[in-house]
N, C-alpha and C positions, 0 to 999 in steps of 0.2 A: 212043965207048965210055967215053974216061975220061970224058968230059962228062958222063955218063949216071950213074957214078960219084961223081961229085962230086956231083951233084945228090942221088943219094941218101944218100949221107955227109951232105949238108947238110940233109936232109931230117928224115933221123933225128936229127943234134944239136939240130932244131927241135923236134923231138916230145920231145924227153926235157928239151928246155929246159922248155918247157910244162906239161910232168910233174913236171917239179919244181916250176913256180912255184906249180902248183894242190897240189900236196901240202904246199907251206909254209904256203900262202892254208888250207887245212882245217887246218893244225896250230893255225897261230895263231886262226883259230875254235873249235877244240878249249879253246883256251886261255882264250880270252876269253869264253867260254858258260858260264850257270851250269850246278850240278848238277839235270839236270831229276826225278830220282830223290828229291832231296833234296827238291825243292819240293813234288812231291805228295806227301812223307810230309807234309810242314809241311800241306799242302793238307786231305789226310785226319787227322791231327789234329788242326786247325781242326771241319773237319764234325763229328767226334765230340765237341767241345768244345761247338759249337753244339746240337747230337744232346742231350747231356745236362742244359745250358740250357733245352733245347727242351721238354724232359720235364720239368723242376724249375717252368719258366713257363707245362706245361700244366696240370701238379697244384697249382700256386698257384693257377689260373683257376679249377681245380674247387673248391678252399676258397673261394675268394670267391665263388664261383656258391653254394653253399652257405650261408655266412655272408650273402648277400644276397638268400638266398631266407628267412634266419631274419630277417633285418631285415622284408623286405618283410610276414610273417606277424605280426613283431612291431608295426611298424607298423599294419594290418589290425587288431590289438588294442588299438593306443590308438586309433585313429580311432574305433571299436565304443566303447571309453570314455569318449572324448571325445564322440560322442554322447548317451552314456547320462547324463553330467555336463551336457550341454547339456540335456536333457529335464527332468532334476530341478532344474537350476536355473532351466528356464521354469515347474516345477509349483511350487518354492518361491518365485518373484516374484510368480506367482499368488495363493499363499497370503498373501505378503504383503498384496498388494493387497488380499484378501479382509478382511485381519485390521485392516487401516485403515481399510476401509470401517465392520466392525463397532467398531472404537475410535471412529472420531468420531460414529456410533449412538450409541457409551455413552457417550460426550461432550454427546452433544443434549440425550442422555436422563438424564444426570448434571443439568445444566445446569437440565433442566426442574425435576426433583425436588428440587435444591440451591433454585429460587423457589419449590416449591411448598411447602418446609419451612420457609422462612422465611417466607409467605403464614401458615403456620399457627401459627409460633412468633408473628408477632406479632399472630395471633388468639387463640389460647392466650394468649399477655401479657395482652391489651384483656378477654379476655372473664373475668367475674370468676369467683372459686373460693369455690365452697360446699358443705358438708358439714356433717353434726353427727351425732354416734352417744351416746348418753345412755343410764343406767340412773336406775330411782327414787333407792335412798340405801343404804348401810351402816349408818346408823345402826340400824335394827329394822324391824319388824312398820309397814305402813301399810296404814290402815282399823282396819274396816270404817267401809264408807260409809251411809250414809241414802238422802244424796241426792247430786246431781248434784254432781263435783266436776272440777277439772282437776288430772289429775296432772301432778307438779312431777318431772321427771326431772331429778335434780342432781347426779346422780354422771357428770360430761360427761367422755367418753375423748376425742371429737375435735368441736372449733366451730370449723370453717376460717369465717374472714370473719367469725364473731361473731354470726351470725344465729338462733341460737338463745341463748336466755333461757333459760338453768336457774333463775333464780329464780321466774318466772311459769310455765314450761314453753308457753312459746308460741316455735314458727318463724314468721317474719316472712319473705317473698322479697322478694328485694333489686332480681330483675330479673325479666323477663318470659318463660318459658322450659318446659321441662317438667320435673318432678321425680320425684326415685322418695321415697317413703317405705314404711318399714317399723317394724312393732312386734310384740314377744312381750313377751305377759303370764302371769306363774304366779301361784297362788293357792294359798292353804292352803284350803280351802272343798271341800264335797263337794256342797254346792250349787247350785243356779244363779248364774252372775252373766259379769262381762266387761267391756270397754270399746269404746269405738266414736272415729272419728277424724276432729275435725271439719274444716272448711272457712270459716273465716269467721262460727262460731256455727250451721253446718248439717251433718249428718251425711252422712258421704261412705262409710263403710266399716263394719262390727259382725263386732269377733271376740269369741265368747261360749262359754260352755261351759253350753250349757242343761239338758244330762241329766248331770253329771258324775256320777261314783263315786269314792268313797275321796275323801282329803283333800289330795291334792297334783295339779294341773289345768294345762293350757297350753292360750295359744288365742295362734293368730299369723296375718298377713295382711301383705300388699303394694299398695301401688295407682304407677300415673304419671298424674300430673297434668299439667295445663300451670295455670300460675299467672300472673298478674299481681303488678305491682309491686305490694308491700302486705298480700297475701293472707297470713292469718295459719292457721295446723296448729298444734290441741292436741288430746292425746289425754284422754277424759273417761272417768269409772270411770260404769258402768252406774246408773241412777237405782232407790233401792231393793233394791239387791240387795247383800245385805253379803258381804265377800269379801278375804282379806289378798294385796291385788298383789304382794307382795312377802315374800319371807324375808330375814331377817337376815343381811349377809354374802356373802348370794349375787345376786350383781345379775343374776337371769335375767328380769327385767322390762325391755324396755329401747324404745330410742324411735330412732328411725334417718332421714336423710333426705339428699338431693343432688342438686346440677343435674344435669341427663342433658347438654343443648342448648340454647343460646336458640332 
């Protein structure tokens, strides 16, 4: 019986031994554990740190979504310009192209006309210069005539080359070629009469006033000739037929002539 007692006396100071070391054992865990309370606040303030992060780095994404949706559009617009600058700069190298092709045209074509003007300048130089424009005289009244005469046109405004003779009133050609000659004659005469223009001593032309009226008369003509070297032009007052070629002062009788072309 005591044994039975003692047993459980010992029994019991064993369990309360126990009991106590495991209540020490959870004190000192008690002690040495953090506060798990505190962690999840720290924990859930984090998340709500992140949480608001989260929202500030999605509405930054949407600006930039945005702002690189205006890039991409802007972009879109210089590409569109960039081609449109590449087209006009292939229609402007064209045009280039074009405008050299036509420059060295007027280059050729420069080139030809720059010979062909000097071809003619120094045919113009070589080829000789002839002309003569002559009236009868200031001095008065000439005629009337009888007979056959050659008028003396002396009143000389132009003898390129010298080929007309106002003192004989004979042109002489110098060279072989065609000529134009011209003459107007007035008269004081209410009568017939006129001059004709010879060729060498042969008559080539007849300006006449056969039926005039009243006393003041014009007769005028033109011919082209081709002449040889030598060939001499005077103008001769009509044979027989009296008549003043001329008034005093007024030189409207006059004698005219010039190469056209060899």
């Amino acid at each position: 019986m005591r044994t039975a007692v003692v047993l459980l006396v010992l029994l019991g100071c064993c369990l309360t031994g126990v009991q106590l070391q495991n209540e020490e054992r959870e004190s000192k865990q008690l002690t040495t554990q953090p506060d798990i309370w505190a962690e999840l606040n720290k924990l859930r303030d984090m998340v709500v740190e992140q949480r608001v992060e989260l929202a500030v780095t999605k509405s930054e994404l949407g600006a930039a979504k945005i702002e690189l949706g205006a890039t991409k559009t802007e972009l879109g617009a210089t590409k569109t310009e960039m081609a449109e600058v590449k087209r006009q700069n292939e229609a402007l190298r064209d045009m280039v192209m074009e405008q050299r092709v036509e420059l060295a045209d007027m280059e050729a074509r420069l080139q030809t006309s720059e010979s062909q003007v000097a071809e003619l300048q120094t045919e113009n130089k070589e080829r000789p210069k002839v002309a003569f424009s002559a009236a009868l005289t200031d001095a008065g009244n000439v005629g009337p005539f009888n007979t056959d005469i050659t008028l003396n046109y002396a009143k000389v405004f132009t003898n390129i080359g010298n080929h007309y003779n106002p003192t004989t009133g004979i042109f002489t050609a110098p060279v072989k070629g065609v000529y134009y000659f011209r003459f107007t004659d007035f008269v004081w005469s209410s009568g017939p009469g006129g001059v004709y223009l010879h060729k060498n001593g042969q008559i080539i032309m007849i300006g006449g006033y056969w039926r005039a009226e009243g006393p003041e008369n014009y007769t005028s003509n033109a011919v082209v000739l081709q002449l040889e070297v030598g060939d001499q032009k005077t103008l001769q007052h009509l044979q027989r037929l009296p008549a003043l070629p001329h008034v005093s002062g007024r030189p409207c009788s006059t004698f005219s002539g010039f190469l056209l072309f060899l």
